[in-house]
C-alpha positions as a Markdown table, in Angstrom:
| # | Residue | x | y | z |
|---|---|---|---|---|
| 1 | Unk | -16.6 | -4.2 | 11.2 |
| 2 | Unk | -14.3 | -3.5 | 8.4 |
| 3 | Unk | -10.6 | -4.7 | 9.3 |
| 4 | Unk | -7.1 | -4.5 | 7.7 |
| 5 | Unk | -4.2 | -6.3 | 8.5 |
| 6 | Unk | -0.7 | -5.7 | 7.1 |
| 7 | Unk | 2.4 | -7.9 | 6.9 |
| 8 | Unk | 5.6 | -8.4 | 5.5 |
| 9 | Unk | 7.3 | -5.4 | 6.3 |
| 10 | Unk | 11.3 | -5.4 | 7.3 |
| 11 | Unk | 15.1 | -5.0 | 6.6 |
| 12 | Unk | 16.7 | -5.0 | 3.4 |
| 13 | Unk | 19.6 | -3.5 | 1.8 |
| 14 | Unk | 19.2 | -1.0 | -1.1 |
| 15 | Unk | 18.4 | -2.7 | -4.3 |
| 16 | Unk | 16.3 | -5.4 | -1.9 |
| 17 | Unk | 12.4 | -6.8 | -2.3 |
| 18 | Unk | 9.9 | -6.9 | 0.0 |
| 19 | Unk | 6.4 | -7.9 | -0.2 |
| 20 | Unk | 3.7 | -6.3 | 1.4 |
| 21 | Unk | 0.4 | -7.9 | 2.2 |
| 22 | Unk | -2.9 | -6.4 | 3.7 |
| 23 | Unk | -5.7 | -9.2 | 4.5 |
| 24 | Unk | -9.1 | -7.6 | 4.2 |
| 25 | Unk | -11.7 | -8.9 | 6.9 |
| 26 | Unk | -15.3 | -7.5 | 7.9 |
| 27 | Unk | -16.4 | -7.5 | 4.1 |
| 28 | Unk | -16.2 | -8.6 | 0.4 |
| 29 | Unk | -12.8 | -7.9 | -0.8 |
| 30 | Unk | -13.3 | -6.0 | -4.2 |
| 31 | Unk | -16.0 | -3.8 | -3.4 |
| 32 | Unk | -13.6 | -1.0 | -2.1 |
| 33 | Unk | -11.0 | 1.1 | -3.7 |
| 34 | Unk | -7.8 | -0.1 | -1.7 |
| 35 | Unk | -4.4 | 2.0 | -1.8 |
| 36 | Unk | -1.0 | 2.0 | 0.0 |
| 37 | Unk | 0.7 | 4.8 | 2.1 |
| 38 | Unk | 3.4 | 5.6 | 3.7 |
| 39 | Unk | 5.3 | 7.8 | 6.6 |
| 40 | Unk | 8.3 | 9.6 | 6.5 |
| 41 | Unk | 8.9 | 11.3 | 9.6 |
| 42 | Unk | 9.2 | 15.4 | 8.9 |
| 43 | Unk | 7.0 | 14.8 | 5.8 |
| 44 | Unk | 3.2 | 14.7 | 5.2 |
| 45 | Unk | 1.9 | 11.3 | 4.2 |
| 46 | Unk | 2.2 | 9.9 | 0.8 |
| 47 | Unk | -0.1 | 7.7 | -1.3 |
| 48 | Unk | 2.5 | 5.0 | -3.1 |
| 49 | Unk | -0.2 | 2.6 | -5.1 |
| 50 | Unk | -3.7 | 2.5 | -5.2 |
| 51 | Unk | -6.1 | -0.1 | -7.1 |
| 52 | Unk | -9.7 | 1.0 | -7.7 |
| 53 | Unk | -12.3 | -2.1 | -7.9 |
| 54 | Unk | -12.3 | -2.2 | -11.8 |
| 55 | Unk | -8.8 | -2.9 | -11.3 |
| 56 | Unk | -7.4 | 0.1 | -12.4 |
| 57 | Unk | -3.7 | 1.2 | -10.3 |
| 58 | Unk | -2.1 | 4.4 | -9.8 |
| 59 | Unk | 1.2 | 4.8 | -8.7 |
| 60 | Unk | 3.1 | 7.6 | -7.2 |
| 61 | Unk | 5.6 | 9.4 | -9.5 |
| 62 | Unk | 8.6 | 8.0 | -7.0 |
| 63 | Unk | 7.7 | 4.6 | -7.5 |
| 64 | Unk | 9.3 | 4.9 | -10.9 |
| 65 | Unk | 8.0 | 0.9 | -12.3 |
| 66 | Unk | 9.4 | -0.5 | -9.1 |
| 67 | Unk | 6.5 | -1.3 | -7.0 |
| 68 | Unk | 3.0 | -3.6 | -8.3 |
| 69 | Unk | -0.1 | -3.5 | -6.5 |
| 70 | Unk | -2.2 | -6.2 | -6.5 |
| 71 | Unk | -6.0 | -7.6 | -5.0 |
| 72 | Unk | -6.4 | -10.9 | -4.7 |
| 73 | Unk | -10.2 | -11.5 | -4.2 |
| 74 | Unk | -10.1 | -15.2 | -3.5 |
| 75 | Unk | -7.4 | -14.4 | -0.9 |
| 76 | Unk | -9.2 | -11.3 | 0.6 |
| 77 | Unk | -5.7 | -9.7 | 0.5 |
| 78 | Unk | -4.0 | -6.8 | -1.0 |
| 79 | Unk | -0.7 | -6.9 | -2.1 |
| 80 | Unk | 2.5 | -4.3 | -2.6 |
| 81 | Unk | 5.2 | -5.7 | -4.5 |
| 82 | Unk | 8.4 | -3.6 | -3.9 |
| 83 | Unk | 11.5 | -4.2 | -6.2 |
| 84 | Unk | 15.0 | -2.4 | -6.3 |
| 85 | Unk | 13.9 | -0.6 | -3.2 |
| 86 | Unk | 15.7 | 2.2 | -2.3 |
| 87 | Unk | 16.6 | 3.6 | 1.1 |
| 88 | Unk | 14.7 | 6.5 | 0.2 |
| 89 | Unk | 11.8 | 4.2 | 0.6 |
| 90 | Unk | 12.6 | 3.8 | 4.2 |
| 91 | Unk | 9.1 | 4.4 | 5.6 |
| 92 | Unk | 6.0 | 3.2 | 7.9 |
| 93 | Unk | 3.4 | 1.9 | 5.3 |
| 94 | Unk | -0.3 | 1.5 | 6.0 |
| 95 | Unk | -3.0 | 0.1 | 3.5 |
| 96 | Unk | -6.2 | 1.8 | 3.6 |
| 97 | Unk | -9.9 | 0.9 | 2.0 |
| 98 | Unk | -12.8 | 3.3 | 1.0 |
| 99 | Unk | -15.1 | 4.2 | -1.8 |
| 100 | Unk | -12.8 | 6.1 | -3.1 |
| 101 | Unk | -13.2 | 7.5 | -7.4 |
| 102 | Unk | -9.8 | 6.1 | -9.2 |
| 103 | Unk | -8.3 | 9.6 | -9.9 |
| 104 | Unk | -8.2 | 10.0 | -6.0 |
| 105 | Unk | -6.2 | 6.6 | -5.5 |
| 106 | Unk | -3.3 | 8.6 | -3.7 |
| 107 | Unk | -5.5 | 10.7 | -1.7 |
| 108 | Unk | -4.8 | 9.5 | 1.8 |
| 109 | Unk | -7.9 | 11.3 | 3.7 |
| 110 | Unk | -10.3 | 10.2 | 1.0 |
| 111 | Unk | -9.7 | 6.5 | 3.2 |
| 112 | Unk | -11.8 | 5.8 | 5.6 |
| 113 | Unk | -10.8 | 2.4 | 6.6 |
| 114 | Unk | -6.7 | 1.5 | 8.1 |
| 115 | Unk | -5.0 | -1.5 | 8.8 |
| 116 | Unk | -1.7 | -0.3 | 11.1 |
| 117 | Unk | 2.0 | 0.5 | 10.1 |
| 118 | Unk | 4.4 | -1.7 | 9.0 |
| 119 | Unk | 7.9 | -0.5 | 9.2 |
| 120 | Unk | 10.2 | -0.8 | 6.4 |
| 121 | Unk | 13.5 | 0.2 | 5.8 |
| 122 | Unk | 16.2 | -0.2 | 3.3 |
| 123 | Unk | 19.8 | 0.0 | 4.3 |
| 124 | Unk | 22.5 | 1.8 | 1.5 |
């Protein structure tokens, strides 16, 4: 059974870093297109960074160069680097697996498999 686990979500004032990380269990890491989103409550879900197995990443236009998403096969983990985070970014995040083509990276329903929300925000 395909499983996700995120981490590393918290606190942190505006201009702040956090590292996400999403362990992959129940299969061989790589095989899937893997992608993060995120909640904002009043608004509709939003894909932030997706990574397709080739290695190819798409990013949302928001993330403007300040978040890198990253697989690391040998660690069976996923990874969302956020830098300069704003509190705009305040958000749940979730990580998300599926065969899923790379020009539909930051579709969110096009996921099949979720780890659960991690809750970050980012103070002014």
């Amino acid at each position: 059974q395909p499983q996700l686990m995120a981490s590393g979500g918290g606190s942190v004032q505006s201009g702040g870093t956090l590292r996400l990380s999403c362990e992959i269990s129940g299969y061989t890491a790589g095989i899937y297109s893997m992608a993060w989103f995120r909640d904002i409550p009043g608004y509709n879900r939003e894909g932030v960074a997706g990574i397709y197995p080739d290695g190819t990443a798409r990013y949302a236009e928001f993330v403007e160069g300040r978040f890198t998403i990253s697989l690391d096969n040998a660690k069976s983990t996923l990874y969302l680097q956020m830098n300069n985070l704003k509190p705009a970014d305040t958000a749940t995040y979730s990580c998300a697996a599926g065969r899923v083509h790379k020009h539909r990276l930051l579709i969110y329903h096009d996921f099949g498999i979720w780890g659960q929300g991690i809750q970050v925000t980012v103070s002014a």
